[in-house]
C-alpha positions in Angstrom: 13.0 20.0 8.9 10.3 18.5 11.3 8.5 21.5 11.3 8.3 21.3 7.7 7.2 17.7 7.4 4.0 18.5 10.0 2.7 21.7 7.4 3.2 19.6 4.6 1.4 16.4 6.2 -1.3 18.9 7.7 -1.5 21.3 4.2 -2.7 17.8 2.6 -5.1 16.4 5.2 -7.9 17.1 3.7 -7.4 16.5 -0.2 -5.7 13.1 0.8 -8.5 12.4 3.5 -11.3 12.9 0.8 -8.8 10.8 -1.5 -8.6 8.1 1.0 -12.2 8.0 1.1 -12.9 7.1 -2.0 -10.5 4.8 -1.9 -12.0 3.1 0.4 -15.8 2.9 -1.1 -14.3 2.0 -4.4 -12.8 -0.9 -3.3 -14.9 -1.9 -0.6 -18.1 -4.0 0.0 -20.3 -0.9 0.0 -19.6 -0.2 -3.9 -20.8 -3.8 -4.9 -23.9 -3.6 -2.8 -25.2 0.0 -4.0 -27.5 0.1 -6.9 -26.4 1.2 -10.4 -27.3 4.7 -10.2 -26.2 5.4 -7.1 -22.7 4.1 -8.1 -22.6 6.6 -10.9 -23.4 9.5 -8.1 -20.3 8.6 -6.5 -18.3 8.1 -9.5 -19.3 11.6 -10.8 -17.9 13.2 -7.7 -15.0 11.2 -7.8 -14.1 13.0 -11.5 -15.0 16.1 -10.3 -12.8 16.1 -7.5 -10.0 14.3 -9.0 -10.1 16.9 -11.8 -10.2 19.5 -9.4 -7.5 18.9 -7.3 -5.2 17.3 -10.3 -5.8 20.5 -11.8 -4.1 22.5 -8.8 -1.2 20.7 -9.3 -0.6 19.7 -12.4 1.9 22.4 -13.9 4.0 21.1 -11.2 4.0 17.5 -12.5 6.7 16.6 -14.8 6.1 13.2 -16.2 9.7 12.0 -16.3 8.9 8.2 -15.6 8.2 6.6 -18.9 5.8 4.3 -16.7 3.3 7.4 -16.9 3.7 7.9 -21.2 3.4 3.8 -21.4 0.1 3.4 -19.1 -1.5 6.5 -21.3 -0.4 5.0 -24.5 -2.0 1.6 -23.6 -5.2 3.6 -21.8 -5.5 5.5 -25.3 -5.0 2.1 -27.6 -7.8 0.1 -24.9 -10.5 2.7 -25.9 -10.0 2.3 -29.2 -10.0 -1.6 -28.7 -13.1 -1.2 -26.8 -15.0 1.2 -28.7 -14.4 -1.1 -32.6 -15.5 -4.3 -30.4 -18.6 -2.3 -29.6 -18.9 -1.9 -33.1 -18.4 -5.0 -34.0 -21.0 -6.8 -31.7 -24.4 -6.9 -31.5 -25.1 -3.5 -30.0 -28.1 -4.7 -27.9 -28.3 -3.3 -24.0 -25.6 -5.8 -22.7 -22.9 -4.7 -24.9 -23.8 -1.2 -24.6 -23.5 -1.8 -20.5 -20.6 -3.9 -20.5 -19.0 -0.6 -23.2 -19.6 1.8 -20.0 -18.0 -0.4 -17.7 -15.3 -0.8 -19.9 -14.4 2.5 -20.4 -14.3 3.9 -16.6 -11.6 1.5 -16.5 -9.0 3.7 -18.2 -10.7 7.1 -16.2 -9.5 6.0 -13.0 -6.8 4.4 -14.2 -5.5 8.3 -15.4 -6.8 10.0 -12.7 -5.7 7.9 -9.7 -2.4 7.5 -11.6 -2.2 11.4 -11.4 -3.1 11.3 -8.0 -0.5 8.9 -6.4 1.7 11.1 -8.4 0.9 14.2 -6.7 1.3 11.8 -3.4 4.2 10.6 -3.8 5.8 13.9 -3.5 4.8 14.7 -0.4 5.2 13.5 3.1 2.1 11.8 3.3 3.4 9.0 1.1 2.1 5.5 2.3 -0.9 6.2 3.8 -2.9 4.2 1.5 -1.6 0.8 2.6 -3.5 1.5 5.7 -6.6 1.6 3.7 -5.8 -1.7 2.1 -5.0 -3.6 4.7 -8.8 -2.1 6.3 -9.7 -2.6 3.4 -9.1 -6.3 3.7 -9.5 -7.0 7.3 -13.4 -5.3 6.9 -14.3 -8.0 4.2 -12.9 -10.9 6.2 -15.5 -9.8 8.8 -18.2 -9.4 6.5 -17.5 -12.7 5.2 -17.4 -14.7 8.6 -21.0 -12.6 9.4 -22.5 -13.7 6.3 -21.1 -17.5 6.3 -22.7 -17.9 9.6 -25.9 -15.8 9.4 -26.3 -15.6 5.7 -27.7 -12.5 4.4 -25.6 -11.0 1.6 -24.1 -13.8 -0.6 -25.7 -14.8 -4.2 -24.4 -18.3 -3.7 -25.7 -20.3 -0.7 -23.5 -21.5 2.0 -20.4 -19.5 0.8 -19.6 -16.4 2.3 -19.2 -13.3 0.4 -20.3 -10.5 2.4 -21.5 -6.9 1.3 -19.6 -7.7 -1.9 -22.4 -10.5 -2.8 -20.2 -12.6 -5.1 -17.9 -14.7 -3.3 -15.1 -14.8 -6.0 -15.0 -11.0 -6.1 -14.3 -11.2 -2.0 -12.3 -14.0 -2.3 -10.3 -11.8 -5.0 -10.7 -8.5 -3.3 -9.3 -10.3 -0.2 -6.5 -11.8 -1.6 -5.1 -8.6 -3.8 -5.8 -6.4 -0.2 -3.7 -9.0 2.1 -0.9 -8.0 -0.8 -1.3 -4.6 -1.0 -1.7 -3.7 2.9 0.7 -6.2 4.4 3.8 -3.4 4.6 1.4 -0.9 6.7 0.9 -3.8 9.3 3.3 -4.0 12.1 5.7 -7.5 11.9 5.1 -8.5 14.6 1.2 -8.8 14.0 2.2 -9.7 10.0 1.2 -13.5 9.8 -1.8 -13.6 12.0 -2.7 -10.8 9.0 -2.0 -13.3 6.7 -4.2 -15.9 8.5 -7.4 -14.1 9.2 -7.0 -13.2 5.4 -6.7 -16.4 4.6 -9.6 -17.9 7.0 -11.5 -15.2 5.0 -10.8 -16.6 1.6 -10.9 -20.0 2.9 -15.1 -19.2 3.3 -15.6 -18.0 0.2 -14.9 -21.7 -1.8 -13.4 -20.1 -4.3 -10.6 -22.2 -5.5 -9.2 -19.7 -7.6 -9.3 -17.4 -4.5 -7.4 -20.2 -2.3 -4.5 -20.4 -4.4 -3.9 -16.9 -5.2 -4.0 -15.9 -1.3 -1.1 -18.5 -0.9 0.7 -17.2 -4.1 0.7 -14.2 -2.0 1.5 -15.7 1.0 5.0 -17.6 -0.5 5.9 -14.5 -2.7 6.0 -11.7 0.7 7.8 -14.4 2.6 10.3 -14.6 0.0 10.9 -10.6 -0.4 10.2 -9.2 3.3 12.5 -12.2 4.4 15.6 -11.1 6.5 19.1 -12.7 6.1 21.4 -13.9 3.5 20.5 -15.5 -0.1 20.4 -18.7 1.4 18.7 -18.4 4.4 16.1 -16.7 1.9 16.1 -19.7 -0.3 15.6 -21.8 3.0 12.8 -19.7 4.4 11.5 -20.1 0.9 11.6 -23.6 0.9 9.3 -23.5 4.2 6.6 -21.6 3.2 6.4 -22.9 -0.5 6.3 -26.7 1.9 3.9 -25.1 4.8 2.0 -23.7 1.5 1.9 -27.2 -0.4 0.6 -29.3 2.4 -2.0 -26.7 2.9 -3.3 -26.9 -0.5 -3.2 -30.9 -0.2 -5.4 -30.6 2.6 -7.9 -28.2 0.6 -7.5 -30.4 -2.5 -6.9 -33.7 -1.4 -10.6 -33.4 0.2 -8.9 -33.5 3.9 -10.2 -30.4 5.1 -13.6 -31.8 3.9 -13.2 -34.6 5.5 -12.3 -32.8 9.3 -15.1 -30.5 8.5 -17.8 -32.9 8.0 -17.2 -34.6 11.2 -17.3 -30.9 12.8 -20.1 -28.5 14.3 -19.2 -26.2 10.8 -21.0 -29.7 8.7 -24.1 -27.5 9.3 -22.9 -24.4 7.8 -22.1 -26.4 4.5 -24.5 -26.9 1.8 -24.1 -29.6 -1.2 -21.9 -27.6 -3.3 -19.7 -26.3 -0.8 -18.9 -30.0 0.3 -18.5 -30.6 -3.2 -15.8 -28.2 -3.1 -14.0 -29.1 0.0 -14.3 -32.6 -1.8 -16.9 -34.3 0.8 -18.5 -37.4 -0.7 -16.1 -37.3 -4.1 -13.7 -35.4 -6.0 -13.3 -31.5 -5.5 -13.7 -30.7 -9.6 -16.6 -32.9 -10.4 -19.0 -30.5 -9.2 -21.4 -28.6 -11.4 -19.4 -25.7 -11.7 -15.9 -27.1 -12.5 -17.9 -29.1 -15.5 -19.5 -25.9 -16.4 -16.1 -24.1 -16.7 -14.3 -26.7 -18.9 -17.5 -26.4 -21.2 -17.7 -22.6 -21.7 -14.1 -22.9 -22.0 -13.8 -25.4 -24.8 -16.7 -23.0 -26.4 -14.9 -19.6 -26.1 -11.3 -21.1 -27.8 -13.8 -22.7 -30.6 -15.7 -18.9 -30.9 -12.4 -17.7 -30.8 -11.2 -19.5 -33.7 -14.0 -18.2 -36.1 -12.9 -15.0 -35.8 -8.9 -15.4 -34.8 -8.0 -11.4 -35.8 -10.7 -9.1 -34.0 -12.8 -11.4 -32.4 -16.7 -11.9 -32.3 -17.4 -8.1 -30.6 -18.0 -7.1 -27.0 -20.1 -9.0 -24.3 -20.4 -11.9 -26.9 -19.9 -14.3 -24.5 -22.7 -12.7 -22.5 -25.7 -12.8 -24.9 -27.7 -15.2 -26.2 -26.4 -14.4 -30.1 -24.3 -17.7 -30.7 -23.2 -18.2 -27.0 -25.1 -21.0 -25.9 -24.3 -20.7 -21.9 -26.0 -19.2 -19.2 -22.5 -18.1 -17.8 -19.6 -16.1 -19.0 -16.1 -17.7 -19.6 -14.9 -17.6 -16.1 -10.9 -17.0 -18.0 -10.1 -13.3 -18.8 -8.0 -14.8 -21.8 -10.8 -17.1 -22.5 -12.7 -13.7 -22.9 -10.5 -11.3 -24.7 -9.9 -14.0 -27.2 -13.5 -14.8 -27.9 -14.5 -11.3 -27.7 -11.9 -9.4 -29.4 -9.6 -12.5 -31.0 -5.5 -12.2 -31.1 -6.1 -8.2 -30.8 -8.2 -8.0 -27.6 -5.9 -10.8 -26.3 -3.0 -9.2 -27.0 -4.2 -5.6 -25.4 -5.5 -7.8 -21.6 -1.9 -9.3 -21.6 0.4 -6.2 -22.3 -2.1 -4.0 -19.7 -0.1 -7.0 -17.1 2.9 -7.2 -18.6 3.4 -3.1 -18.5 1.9 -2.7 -14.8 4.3 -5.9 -14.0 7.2 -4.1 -15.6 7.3 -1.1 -13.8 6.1 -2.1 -10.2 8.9 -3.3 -7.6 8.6 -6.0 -5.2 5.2 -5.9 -3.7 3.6 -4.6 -6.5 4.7 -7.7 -9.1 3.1 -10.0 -6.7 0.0 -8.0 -6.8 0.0 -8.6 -11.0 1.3 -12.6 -10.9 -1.7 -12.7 -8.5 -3.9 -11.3 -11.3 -2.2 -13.3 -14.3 -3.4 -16.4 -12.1 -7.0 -15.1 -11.3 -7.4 -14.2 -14.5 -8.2 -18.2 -15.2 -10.8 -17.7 -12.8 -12.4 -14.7 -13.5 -14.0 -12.6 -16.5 -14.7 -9.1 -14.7 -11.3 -8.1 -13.6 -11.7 -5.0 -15.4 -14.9 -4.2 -14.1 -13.2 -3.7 -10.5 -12.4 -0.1 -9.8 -9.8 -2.0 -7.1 -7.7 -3.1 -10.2 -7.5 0.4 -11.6 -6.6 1.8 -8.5 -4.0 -1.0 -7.6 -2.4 -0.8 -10.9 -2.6 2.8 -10.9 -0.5 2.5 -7.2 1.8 0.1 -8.4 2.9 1.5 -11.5 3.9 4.9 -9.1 6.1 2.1 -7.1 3.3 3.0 -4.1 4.9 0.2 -2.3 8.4 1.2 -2.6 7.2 5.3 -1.4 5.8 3.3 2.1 9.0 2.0 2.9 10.3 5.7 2.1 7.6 7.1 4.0 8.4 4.9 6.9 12.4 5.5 6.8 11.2 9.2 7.2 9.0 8.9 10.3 11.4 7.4 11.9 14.3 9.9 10.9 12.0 12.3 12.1 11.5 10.7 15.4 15.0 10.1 16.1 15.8 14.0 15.4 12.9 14.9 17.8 14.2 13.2 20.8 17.9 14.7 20.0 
């Protein structure tokens, strides 16, 4: 039986190594710093190899989980959606980009859905956390580097390291700390937590900051040993620890201790806006600006409540008076593609929600909440792939994977 294990491990080094790889670049800094065309270099050779080696096993697969059949259906009925809002907007250069980012999103969706299929049949199950939680640890570095010698971020005085926008690191953080916390040891679990959370802390994103501590109270609550009530108690805790740590971010406390601090030279005026230095944290420029655009895409939405007023509306000039997106991804399926496109961005949650376990429905609340922060959630290859991990229960396979190491330790030393 152990001798079995080790070829099977070993027989899939290298197709799971090159796997792991990509992995890795997709969801890492380097993918956001590379230019456009050498994205599509890489993306190229990830298709070709994912068809390759999908290929080789494919007439073993037999799609038995209704997971799969859903996730196709809704990957079939999204490209459709995407394709008639195409149509339907203006058909300039920006909607004709956005349409190409749109529509990798249900390729690696399928193919790294296919994939973690193939992985988790085999021994080698698991191994991806590792990458996440590298995954996350790597961009809390990059951040503290660029928040103290600035050199990467497109805002000023907040960190975002190699990823260049600081909500995408705070996001990519966030999601990472979730979807690598069962490959790190307990013991070393909540000073993960922390340096995650120092790492989203620099970034200034506030929709960042509360999603980390939605993570934060939801894998206290399920990784928590003990009876029901010592669960609710634990609970209880972290959901108080959590609250008085978001007073101190948005009560303008932290501001306050920061400004009397060697960091008050690393802050600029809209970062001590943020941390509420001098006034309230959401009068800044960019809380106004989001209530605005806001208020803007339910009023766009309403002219066209069905289908919507066509893709990457709210990114031209052609009746969208802002300079910005919508900041919501609600706010932007419903200007862009009404109760239709709407209706598409919440069932993608609710079906990835439905058929992850534990770790992976944190993951997707974590999203649903982000989602009133961000508009490019779909651009992410990380949300693909996560998804795509989830909805093969990746998290529950680790806690298989790790049951069988140690099975297979213990019948080693007999």
């Amino acid at each position: 039986m152990i001798v079995n294990y080790r070829l099977t491990a070993g027989r899939l080094s290298i197709g799971s190594l090159i796997l792991g790889l990509f992995i890795l670049y997709f969801s890492s800094y380097h993918f956001y710093s590379t230019p456009v065309v050498k994205q599509l270099y890489f993306q190229l050779a990830f298709v070709v190899f994912a068809v390759l080696w999908i290929t080789s096993f494919f007439k073993d697969i037999l799609i038995k989980d209704n997971s799969v059949v859903v996730i196709l259906i809704w990957n079939y009925l999204y490209v459709i959606y995407v394709i008639l809002s195409y149509l339907n907007s203006a058909q300039t250069e920006i909607p004709t980009q956005i349409l190409i980012s749109y529509l990798k999103t249900p390729v690696f969706l399928v193919l790294f859905i296919f994939l973690f299929m193939k992985r988790s049949t085999t021994s080698v199950t698991g191994k991806f956390n590792v990458i996440f939680m590298l995954v996350a640890l790597f961009a809390v570095i990059s951040n503290f580097y660029d928040f103290i010698s600035p050199s990467f971020s497109s805002v000023l005085g907040r960190a975002a390291g190699y990823y260049v926008d600081p909500n995408i690191s705070g996001g990519v953080i966030s999601f990472m700390m979730v979807a690598g916390f069962l490959a790190v040891p307990r013991g070393f679990r909540i000073l993960f937590i922390l340096i995650c959370g120092l790492g989203v802390l620099i970034t200034f994103s506030r929709g960042a900051w509360l999603v980390w501590g939605i993570g934060v109270l939801c894998l206290g609550w399920i990784t928590h040993r003990g009876s029901n009530k010592r669960k609710l108690l634990s609970l209880l805790g972290l959901f108080a620890a959590g609250l008085f740590a978001m007073t101190l971010l948005f009560s303008g406390a932290i501001g306050r201790i920061a400004d009397g601090s060697p960091l008050s030279r690393y802050l600029t005026p809209d970062t001590s806006a943020r941390l509420g230095i001098g006034g309230s944290q959401f009068a800044d420029h960019s809380a106004n600006e989001r209530w605005d655009v806001s208020f803007a895409a339910l009023d766009a939405g309403l002219e066209s409540p069905l289908f919507g007023n066509g893709l990457a509306f709210t990114r031209e000039q052609f009746g969208w008076t802002f300079d910005v997106s919508t900041h919501n991804m609600y706010l932007l399926f419903w200007a862009e593609g009404g109760i239709t496109g709407l209706s598409i961005y919440i069932s993608f949650l609710y079906i990835i929600f439905y058929y992850s376990s534990n770790v992976g429905r944190i993951f997707i609340l974590q999203m649903t909440v982000y989602s009133l922060f961000s508009h490019t959630l779909l651009e992410w290859p990380l949300t693909a792939i996560l998804a795509a991990y989830f909805a093969t229960n990746g998290d529950r396979n680790w806690s298989q994977c790790r049951a069988n190491l140690i099975s297979n330790r213990n019948l080693a030393q007999k």
